[in-house]
C-alpha positions in Angstrom: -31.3 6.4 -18.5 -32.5 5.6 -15.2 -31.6 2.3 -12.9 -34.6 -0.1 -11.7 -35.1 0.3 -7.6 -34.9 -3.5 -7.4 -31.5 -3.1 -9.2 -30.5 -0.5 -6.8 -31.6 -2.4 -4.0 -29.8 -5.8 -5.1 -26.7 -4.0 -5.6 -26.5 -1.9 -2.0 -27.6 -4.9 -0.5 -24.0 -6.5 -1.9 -22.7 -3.5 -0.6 -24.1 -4.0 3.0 -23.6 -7.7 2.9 -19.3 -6.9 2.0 -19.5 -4.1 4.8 -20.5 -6.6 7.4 -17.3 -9.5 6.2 -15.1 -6.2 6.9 -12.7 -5.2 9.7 -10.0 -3.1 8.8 -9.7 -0.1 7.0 -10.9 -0.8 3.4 -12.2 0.9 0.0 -14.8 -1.9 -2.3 -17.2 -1.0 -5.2 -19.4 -3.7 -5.1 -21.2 -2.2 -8.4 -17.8 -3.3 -10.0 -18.5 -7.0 -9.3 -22.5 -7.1 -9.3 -22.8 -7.0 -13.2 -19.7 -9.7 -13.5 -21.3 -12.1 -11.0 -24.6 -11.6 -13.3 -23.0 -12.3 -16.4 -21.0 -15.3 -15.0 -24.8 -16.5 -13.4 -26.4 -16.3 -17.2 -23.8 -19.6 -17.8 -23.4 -21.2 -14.8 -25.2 -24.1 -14.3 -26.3 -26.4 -11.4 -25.3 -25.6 -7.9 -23.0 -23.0 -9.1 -25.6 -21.1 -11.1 -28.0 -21.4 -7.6 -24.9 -20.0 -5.7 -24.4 -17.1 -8.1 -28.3 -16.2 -7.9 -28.4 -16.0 -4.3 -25.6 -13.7 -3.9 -27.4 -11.5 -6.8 -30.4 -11.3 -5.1 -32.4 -11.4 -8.0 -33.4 -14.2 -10.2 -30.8 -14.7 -12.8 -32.0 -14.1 -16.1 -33.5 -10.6 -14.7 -29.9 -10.1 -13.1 -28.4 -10.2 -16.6 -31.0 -7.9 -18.1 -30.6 -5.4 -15.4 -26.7 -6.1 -15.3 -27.0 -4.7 -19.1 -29.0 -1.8 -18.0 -27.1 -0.8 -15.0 -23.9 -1.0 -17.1 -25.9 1.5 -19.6 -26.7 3.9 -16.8 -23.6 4.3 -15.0 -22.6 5.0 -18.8 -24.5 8.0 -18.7 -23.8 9.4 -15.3 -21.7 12.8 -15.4 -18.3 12.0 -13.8 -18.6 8.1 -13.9 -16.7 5.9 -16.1 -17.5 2.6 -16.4 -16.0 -0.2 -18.9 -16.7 -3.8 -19.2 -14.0 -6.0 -21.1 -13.9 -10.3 -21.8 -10.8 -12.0 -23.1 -10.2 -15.7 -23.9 -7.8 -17.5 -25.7 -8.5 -18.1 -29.5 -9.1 -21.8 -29.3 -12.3 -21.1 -26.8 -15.2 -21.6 -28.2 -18.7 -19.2 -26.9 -22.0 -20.0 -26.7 -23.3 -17.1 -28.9 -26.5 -16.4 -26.9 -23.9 -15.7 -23.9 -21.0 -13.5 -25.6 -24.3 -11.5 -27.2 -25.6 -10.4 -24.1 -21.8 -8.3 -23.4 -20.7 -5.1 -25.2 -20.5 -5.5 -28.8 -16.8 -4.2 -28.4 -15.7 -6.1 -25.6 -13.9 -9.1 -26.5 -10.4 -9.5 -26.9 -7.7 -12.6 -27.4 -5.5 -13.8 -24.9 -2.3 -15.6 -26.7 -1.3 -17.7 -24.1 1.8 -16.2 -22.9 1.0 -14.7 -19.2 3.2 -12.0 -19.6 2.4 -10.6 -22.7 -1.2 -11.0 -21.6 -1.2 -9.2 -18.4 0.5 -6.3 -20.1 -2.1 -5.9 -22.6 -4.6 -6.2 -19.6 -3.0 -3.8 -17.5 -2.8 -1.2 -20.5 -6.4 -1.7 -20.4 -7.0 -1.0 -17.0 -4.9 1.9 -17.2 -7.1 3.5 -20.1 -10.2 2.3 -18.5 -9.3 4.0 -15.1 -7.1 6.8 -15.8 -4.8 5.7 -14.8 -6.0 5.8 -11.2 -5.3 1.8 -11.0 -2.4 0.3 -13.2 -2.4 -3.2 -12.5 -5.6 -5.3 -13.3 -6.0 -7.4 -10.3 -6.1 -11.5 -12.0 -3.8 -14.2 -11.7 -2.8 -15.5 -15.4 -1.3 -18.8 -16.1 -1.1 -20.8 -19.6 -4.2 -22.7 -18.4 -6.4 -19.3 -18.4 -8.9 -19.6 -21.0 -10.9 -16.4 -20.2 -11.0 -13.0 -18.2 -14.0 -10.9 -17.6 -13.8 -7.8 -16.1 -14.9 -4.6 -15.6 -13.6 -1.0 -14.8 -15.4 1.9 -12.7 -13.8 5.4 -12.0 -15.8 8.4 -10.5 -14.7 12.0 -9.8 -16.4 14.7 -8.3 -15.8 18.2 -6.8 -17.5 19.4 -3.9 -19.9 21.9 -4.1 -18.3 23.5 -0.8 -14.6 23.5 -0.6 -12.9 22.8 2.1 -10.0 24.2 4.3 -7.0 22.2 5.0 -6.2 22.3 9.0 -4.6 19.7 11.5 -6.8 17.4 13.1 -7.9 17.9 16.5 -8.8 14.7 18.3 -9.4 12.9 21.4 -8.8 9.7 19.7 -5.2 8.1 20.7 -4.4 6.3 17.6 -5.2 9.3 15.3 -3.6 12.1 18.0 0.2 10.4 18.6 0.7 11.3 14.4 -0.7 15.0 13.5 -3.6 14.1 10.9 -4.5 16.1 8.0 -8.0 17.3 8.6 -10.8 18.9 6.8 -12.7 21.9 8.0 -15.9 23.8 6.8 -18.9 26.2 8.0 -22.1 26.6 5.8 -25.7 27.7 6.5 -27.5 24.4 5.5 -28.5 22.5 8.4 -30.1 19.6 6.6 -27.3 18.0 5.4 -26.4 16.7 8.3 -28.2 14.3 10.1 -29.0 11.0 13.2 -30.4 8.2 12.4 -31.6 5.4 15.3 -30.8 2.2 14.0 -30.7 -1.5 15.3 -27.1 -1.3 16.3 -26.9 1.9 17.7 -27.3 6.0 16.8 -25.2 6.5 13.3 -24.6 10.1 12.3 -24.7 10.8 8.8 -23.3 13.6 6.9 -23.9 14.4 3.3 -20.8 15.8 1.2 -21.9 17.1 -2.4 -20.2 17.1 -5.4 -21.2 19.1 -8.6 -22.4 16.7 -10.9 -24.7 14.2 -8.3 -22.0 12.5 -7.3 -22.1 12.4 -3.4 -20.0 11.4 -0.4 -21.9 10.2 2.8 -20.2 10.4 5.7 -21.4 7.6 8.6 -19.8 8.0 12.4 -21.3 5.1 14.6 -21.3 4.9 18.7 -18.2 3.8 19.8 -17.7 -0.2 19.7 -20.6 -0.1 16.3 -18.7 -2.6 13.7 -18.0 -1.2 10.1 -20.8 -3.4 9.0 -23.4 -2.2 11.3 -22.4 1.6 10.5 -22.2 0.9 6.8 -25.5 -1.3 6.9 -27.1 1.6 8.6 -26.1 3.9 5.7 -27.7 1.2 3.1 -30.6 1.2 5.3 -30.9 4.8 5.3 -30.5 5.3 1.8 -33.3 2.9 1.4 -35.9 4.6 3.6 -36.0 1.7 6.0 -33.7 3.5 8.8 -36.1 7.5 9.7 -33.1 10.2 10.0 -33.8 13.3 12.5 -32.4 16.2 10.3 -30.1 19.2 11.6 -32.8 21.6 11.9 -35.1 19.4 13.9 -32.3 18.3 16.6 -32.5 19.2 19.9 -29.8 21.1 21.4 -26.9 19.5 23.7 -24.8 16.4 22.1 -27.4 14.7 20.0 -25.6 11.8 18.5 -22.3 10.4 17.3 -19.8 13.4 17.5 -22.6 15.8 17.0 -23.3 18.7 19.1 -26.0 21.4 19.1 -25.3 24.5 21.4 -26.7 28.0 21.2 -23.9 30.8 21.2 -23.7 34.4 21.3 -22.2 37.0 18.8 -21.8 40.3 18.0 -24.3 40.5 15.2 -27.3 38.8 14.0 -25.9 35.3 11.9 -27.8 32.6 10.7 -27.3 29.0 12.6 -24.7 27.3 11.3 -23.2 23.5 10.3 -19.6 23.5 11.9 -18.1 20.1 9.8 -14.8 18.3 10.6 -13.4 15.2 8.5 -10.4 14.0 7.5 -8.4 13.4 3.8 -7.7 9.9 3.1 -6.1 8.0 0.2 -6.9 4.4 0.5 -5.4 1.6 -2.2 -7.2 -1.6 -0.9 -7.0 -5.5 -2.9 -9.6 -7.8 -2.3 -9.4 -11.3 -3.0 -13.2 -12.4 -3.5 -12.3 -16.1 -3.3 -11.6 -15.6 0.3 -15.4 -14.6 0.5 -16.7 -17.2 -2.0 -19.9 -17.8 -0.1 -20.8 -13.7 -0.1 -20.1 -13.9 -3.6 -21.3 -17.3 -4.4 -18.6 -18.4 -6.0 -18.0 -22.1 -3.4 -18.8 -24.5 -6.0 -17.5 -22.2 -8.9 -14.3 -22.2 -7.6 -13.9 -25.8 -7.9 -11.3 -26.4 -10.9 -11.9 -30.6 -10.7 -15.2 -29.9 -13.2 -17.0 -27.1 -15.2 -19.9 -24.7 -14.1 -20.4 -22.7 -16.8 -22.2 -24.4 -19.6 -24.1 -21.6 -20.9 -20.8 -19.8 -21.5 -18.9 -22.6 -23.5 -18.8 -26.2 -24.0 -15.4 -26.2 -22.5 -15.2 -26.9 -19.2 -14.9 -23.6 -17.6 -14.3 -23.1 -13.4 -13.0 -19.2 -11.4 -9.4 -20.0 -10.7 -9.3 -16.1 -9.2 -11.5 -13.4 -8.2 -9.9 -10.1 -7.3 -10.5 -6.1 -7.1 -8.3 -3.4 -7.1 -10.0 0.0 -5.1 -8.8 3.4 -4.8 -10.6 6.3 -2.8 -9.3 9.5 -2.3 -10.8 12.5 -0.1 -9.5 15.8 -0.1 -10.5 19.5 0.1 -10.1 20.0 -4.0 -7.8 18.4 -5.6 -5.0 21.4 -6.1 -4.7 24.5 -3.9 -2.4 27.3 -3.4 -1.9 29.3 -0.3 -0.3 32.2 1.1 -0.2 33.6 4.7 -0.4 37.2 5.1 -0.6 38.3 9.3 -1.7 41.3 10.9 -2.0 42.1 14.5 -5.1 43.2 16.1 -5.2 44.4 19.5 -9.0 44.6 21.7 -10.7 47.8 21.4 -12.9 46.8 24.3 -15.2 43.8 25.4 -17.2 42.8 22.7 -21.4 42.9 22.9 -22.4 39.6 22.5 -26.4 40.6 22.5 -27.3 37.9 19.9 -28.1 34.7 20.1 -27.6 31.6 17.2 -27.5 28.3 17.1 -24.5 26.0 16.0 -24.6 22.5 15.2 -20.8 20.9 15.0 -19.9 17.5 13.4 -16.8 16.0 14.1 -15.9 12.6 12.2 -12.2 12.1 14.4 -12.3 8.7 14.8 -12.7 5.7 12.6 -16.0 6.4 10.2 -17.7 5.1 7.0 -18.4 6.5 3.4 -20.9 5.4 0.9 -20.4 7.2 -2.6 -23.3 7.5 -4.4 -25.1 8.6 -7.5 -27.9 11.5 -5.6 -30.8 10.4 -7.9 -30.6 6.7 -8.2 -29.3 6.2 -4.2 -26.7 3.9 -5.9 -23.9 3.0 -4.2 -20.4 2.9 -6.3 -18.3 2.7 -3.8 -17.9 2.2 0.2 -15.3 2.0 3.0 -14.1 2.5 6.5 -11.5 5.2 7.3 -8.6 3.7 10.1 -5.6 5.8 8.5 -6.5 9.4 7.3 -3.7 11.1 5.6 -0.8 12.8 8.2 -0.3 16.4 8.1 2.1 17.4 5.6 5.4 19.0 7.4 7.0 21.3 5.7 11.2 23.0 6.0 12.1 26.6 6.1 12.7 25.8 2.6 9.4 25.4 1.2 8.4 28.6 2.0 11.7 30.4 0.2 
């Protein structure tokens, strides 16, 4: 089951919108909140209901539709796991055209008692995740009447491993603590890329794993905000932003820590793609009431009335919005090593009579990541790197 393009296109452009309200380091799956914001639009009404439409981007009765079919989708995609749950307390009456358009299996009962009810909540999460996330991320009280939410967990594994090194960097913040970085060689030029975009060249490297589910990596020009870099990734996933690929780059430093160089070996090889990255592990909370009008929530947040009369006669208002993200990016999962040295003295110059060409990527300072689903272009989930891992130390001890 496929998504729509105009789903995909409402959804990254969520994505692009959050980049540009970022900052900091962060991790945010703005498909996690894009079918809740739809399904909270089919009941709103009045100002809150145009609010809710805008930050969609599509009109709000197709929203919920295609909030139903991108729910469906995801369901299908290998390594994706997606959930959607709704609670309410027992005296809460529904409007049944409104519960009808959620899972049939969805619904739960909240009894009332906060702690009890974030327990059950957080067992769901747990399942729903797991148990990658452990908490879900809503404030209860005894005058919560409902929770909606939704759950989204990907994993992948990369096609190309690979090798666990220390970082070598230029960049201050990253060089005073020794980083843990990521290196790999391979023979495919294409995946690796520069696009020329309004705020500046962004590089773009594509990571992928073995079941469509990708990692692009997006290093700006210095100064570029996480929003224009990020935007430029949404914008290059959406054809509007042209992308010079490796094998069609000229040779000296082409773009954002790329470089293209002939060099000379011993024996005829094949031009190669030189890649260095970083692991991360990023646990990030959002508050989305602190960006109401990105998520049109202003007037929905506003507990002195209802705004959701297609959901219940009760007076229903959004006394939180949160989301809990995790992003992890290593070389593959588990490894063992062992070192094993020989010494090898010169037995003469070597001939260097060949020539190749070798294009090196070097993502050592702050960058982006967009992870996607390959066929669809979605975006699941996107950040900005500030804090990779450090290089593990290890004693004598470790090694006895």
């Amino acid at each position: 089951m496929g998504v729509a393009s105009t789903t995909v296109r409402a959804v990254n452009g969520l994505t692009a919108r959050w980049a540009a309200a970022s900052e900091k380091g962060t991790a945010f799956s703005a498909a996690g909140v894009w079918p809740l914001l739809a399904h909270l639009a089919d009941g709103a009404g009045g100002a809150a209901r145009a609010e809710l439409t805008e930050a969609l981007g599509l009109p709000t009765g197709q929203a919920t539709a295609a909030a139903r079919e991108l729910l469906a989708a995801m369901g299908t995609m290998r390594g994706l796991d997606t959930a959607l749950g709704l609670w309410t307390k027992r005296t809460l009456q529904l409007r049944q055209e409104w519960e009808a358009g959620l899972p049939a299996d969805a619904h739960g009962v909240l009894t009332g008692d906060p702690v009890a009810d974030h327990q059950a909540l957080d067992a769901w999460t747990v399942k729903r995740t797991g148990g990658l996330i452990e908490r879900m991320p809503v404030t209860l009280t005894e005058d919560t009447e409902m929770v909606l939410a939704s759950a989204l967990t990907l994993r992948t594994k990369w096609l190309s491993p690979f090798d666990e090194t220390e970082l070598e960097t230029a960049y201050e913040p990253w060089a005073t603590e020794p980083r843990l970085g990521l290196r790999r060689s391979s023979a495919v030029l294409d995946r690796v890329g520069v696009a020329d975009t309004a705020g500046g060249y962004v590089t773009e490297l594509k990571v992928l794993g073995n079941n469509a589910l990708d990692v692009h990596l997006l290093l700006g020009e210095e100064g570029m905000e996480p929003g224009q870099v990020l935007g430029a990734g949404v914008d290059i996933l959406a054809g509007r932003c042209s992308v010079v690929p490796g094998p069609r780059l000229p040779y000296g430093n082409v773009g954002p820590g790329l470089r293209v160089e002939k060099v000379r070996c011993t024996r005829p090889e094949p031009p190669s793609l030189d890649v260095t990255t970083v692991a991360y592990d990023m646990k990030v909370s959002h508050d989305l009431l602190k960006l109401h009008r990105l998520f049109g929530l202003t007037t929905a947040r506003d507990t002195s009335s209802g705004h959701f009369p297609g959901i219940s006669a009760f007076p229903l208002a959004i006394g939180s919005a949160e989301q809990n993200t995790l992003a992890r990016f290593g070389a593959l999962g588990f490894e063992a090593a062992a070192v094993t040295a020989f010494g090898a003295v010169a037995g003469g110059l070597p001939d260097l009579r060949y020539v190749t060409t070798r294009i090196s990527a070097a993502f050592d300072r702050p960058f982006g990541f967009l992870a996607l689903h390959r066929h669809t272009r979605l975006v699941l989930t996107a950040g900005w790197i500030t804090d990779p891992l450090p290089y593990p130390h290890y004693d004598e001890e470790d090694w006895r």
